[in-house]
C-alpha positions as a Python dict, from the first residue, in 0.01 Angstrom:
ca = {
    (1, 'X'): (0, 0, 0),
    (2, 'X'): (105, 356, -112),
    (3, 'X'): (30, 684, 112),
    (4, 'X'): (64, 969, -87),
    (5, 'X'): (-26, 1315, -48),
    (6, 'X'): (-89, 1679, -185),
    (7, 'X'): (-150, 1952, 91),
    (8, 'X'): (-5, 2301, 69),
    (9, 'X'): (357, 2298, 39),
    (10, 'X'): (401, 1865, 126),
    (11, 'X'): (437, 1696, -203),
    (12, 'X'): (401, 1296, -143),
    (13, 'X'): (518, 1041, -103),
    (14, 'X'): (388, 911, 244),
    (15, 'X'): (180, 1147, 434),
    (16, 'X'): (247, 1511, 627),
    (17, 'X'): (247, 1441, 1004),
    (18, 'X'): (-43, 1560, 1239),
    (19, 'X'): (156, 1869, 1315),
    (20, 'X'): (237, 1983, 1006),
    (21, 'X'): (-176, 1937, 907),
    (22, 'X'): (-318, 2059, 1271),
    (23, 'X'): (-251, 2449, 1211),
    (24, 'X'): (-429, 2472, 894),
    (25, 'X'): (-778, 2347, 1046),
    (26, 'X'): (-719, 2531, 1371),
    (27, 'X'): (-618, 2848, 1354),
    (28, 'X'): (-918, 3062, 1262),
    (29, 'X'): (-881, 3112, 882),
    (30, 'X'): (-898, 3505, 952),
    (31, 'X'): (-576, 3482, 1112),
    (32, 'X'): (-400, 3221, 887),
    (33, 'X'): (-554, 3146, 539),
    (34, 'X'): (-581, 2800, 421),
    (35, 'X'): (-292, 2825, 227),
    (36, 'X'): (-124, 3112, 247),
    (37, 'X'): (59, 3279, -32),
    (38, 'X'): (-112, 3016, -256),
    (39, 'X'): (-286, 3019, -515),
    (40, 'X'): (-441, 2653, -427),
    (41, 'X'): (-741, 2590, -201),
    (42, 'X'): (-738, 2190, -255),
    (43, 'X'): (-557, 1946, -133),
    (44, 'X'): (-572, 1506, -116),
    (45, 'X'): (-426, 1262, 136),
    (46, 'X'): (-483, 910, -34),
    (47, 'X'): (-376, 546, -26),
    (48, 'X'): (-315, 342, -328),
    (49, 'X'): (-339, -29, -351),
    (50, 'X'): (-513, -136, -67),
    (51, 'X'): (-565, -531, -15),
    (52, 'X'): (-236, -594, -192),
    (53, 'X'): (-348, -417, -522),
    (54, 'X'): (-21, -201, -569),
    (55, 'X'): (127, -376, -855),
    (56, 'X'): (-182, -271, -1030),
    (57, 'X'): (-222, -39, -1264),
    (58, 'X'): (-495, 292, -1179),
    (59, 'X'): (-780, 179, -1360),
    (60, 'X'): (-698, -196, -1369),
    (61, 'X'): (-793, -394, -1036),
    (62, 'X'): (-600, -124, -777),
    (63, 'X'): (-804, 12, -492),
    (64, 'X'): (-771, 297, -403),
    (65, 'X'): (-856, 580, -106),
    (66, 'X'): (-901, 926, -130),
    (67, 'X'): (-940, 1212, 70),
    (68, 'X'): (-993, 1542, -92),
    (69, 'X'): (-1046, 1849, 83),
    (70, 'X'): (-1117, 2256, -58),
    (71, 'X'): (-1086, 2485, 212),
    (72, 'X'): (-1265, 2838, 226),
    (73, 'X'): (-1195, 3118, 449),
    (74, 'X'): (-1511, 3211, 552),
    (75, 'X'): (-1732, 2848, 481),
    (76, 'X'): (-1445, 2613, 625),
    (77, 'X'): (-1334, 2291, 421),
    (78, 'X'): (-1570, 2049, 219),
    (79, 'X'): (-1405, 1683, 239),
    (80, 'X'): (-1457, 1382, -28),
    (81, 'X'): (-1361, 1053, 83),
    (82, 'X'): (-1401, 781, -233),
    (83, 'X'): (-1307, 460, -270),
    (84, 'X'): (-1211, 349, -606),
    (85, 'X'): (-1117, 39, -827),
    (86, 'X'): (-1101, -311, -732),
    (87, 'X'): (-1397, -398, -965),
    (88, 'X'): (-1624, -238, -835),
    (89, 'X'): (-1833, 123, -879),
    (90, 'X'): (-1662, 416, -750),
    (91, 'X'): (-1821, 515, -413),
    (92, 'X'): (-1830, 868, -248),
    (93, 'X'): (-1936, 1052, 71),
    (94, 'X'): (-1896, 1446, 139),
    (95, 'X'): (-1915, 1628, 456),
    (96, 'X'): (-2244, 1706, 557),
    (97, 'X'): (-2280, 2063, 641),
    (98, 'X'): (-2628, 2255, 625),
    (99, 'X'): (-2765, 2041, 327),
    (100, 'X'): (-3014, 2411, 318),
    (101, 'X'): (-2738, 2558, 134),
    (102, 'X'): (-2666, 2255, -74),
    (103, 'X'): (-2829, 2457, -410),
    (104, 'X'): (-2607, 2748, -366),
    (105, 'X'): (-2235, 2726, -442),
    (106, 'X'): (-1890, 2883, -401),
    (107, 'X'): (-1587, 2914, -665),
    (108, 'X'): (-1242, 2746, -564),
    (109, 'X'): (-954, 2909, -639),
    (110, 'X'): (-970, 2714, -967),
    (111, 'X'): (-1280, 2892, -1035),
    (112, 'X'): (-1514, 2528, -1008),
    (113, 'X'): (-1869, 2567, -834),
    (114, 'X'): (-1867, 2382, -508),
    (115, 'X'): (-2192, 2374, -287),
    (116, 'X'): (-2196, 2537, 17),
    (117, 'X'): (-2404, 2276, 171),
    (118, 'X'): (-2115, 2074, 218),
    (119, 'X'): (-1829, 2294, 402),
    (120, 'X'): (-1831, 2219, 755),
    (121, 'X'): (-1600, 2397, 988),
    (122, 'X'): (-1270, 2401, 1017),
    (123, 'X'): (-1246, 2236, 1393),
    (124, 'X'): (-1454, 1937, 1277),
    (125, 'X'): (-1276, 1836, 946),
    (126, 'X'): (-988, 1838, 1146),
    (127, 'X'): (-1127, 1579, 1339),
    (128, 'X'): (-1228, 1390, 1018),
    (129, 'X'): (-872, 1402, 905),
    (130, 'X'): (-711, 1330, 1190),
    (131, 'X'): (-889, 995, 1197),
    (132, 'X'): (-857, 908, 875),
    (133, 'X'): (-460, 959, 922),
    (134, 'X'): (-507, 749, 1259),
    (135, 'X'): (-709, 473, 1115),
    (136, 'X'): (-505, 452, 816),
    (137, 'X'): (-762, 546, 569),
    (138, 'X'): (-1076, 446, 707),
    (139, 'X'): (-1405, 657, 663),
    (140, 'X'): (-1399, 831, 966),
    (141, 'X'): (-1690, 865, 1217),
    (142, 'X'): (-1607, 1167, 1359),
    (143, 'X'): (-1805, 1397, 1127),
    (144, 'X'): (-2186, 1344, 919),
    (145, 'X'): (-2143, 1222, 575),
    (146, 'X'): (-2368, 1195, 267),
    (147, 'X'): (-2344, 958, 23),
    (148, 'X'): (-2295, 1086, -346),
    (149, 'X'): (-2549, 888, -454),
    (150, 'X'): (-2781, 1065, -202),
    (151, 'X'): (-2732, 1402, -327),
    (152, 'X'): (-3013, 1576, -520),
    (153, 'X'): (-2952, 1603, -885),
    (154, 'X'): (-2698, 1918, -1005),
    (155, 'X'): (-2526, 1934, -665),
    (156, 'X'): (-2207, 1955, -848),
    (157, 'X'): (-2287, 2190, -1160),
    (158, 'X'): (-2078, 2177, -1472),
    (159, 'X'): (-1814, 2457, -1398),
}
């Protein structure tokens, strides 16, 4: 199994420690930006070949985890765990914030609609990706999730 990882100024391989990832979820974004001096507001922490499926090519039996995250100053971070490959349907859950808001979006930084329904704050995905750091990929239980599947119909507009 592969940990890899994209957040701020950590380029994979393996996975930024706790303290390197703690600051940017709890300092109040006012005070510290997600990433500062960056023009980036995503970032992934993911395993690849899980159940002995590294040799594998992407696409062809591997399975994968991944944990993507867009931050927002004022909303707090929207998190996408999926698990994909191994034969079988890609599978997502987001963060569940105030599913009220989930028809009215914000851009990223890369200008791509995201709904606002699903930012939670920045104290509780850090517990989210704490756990999923501790439990070595696992969904954590920390936080409410939705299901992709279980999100109305143009939650995600074309950008």
């Amino acid at each position: 199994m592969i940990k890899d990882a994209y957040f701020h100024t950590f380029l994979g391989p393996g996975w930024p420690t706790l303290e390197f990832l703690e600051p940017y979820f709890t300092h109040p974004a006012k005070d510290f930006g997600w990433f500062p001096n960056s023009s980036n507001d995503g970032a992934s922490i993911n395993l690849q070949g899980l159940d002995g499926t590294e040799h594998l090519p992407w696409g062809r039996g591997r399975k994968d985890i991944d944990l993507a995250m867009w931050g927002n100053r004022d909303l707090g971070v929207l998190l996408q765990y999926s698990r994909i490959g191994g034969g079988v349907p890609r599978q997502d859950w987001f963060s569940r914030g105030d599913l009220t808001k989930i028809k009215k979006w914000v851009r990223t930084l890369h200008n791509d609609p995201m709904p606002v329904g699903l930012y939670i704050p920045f104290a509780e995905a850090w517990k989210a990706v704490k756990e999923f750091i501790e439990a070595e990929g696992q969904l954590p239980t920390s936080i409410e999730w939705i299901k992709g599947e279980d999100l109305p119909e143009g939650t995600f507009p074309d950008p």
